[in-house]
N, C-alpha and C positions, 0 to 999 in steps of 0.2 A: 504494500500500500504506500502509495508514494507522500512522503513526509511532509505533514505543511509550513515547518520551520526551516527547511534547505528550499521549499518554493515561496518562501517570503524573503530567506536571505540572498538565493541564489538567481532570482529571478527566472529566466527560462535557459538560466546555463543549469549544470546540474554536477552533484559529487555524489558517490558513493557506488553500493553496487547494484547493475540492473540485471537485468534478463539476458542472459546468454544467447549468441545467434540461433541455437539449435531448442531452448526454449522460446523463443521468438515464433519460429516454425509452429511449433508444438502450439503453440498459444493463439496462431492466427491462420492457419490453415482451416481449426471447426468454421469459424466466421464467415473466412471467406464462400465457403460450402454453403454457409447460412444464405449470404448476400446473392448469390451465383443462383439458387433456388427462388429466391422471395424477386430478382429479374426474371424469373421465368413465369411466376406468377404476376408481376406488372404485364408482362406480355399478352399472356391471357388474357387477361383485362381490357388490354387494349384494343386487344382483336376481334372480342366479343360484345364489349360492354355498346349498347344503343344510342349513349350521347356521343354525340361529333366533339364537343366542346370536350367532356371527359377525357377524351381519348387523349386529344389534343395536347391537354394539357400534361396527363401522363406521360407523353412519346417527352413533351421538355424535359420534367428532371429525371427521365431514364437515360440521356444522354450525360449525365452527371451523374447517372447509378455505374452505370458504364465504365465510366471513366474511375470509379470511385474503385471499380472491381479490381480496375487494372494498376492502382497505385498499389493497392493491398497486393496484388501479385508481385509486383516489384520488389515492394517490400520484402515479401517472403525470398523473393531469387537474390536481393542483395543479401540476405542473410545465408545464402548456402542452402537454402532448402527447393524444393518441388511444391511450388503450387498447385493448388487445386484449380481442375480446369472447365471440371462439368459436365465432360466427353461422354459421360455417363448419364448425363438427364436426357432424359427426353421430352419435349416440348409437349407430349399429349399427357404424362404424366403430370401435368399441373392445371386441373380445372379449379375453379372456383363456384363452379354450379353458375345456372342461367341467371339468376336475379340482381338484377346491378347495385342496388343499397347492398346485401350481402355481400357482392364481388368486394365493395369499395370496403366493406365493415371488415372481411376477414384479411383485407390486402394493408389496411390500417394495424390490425392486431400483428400480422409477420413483419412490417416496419418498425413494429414498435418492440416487438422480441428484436432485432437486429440493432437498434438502439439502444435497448439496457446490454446486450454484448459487447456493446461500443462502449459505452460508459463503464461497463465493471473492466473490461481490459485498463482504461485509462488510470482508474482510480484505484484499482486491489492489484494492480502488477507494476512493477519497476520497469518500465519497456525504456530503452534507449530515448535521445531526446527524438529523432528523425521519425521513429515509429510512435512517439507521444503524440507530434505534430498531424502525422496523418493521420491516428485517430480521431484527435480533436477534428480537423478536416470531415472525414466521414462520418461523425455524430453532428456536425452541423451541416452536413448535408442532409441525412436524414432526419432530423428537426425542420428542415425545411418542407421535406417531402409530408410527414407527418401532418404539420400546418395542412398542407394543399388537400391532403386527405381528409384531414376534417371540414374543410369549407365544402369540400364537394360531397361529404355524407350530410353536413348540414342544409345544401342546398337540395340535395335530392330528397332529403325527408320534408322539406317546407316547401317543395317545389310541386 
């Protein structure tokens, strides 16, 4: 758990001991799995769901989910390990059922497990500063996505 007296004295430099490249792996590879599944589920969504607008706005920050997959791979390859890559999912394996408030409710809930994974990595592990950085990066991407998700179950229920 990262210390709040070396990140009040240290500011966003950092001393002591973190996470080893090979727990690094170990620690960010589940996640990755996580995010690489819950983009296959935006997809579905996309493909299926009846509002143009909905859609629309999902395909934006899936281009930032996107991108978000592929720093966390990096991440992992800078550390000497093998990324998870998904080879393994298959795209009919992730329905969300017909009804669109559900699609958006249950695509709400797997953003938001990917978020507290975001958050306990940053907060109960010592991860290097680089890998601090793109966590935070990726919990505020997905705080943003989360937002979008609520406006648009809020608008579909009052809609």
């Amino acid at each position: 758990m990262p210390n709040p007296i070396k990140e009040v004295l240290l500011g966003r430099g950092w001393a002591g001991q973190t996470l080893s490249r090979a727990e690094t792996v170990e620690r960010l590879n589940p996640v990755l799995l996580q995010f690489l599944k819950l983009n296959h589920n935006y997809r579905y969504v996309i493909r299926t769901h009846s509002d143009n607008a909905v859609t629309e706005a999902l395909k934006r920050v899936q281009k930032t989910a996107r991108t978000d997959v592929g720093k966390l791979s990096e991440t992992i390859l800078s550390c000497g390990g093998s990324p998870e890559n998904g080879t393994d999912l298959e795209p009919e394996d992730f329905t969300l059922g017909p009804d669109d408030l559900a699609m958006l409710s249950q695509l709400e809930d797997l953003e938001t497990e990917l978020n507290e994974a975001l958050v306990h990595e940053r907060q109960e592990h010592e991860h290097q500063m680089r890998t601090r950085g793109i966590l935070e990066a990726l919990t505020s991407n997905s705080d943003e996505r989360l937002t979008l998700l609520g406006d648009l179950i809020n608008r579909a229920q009052n809609g």
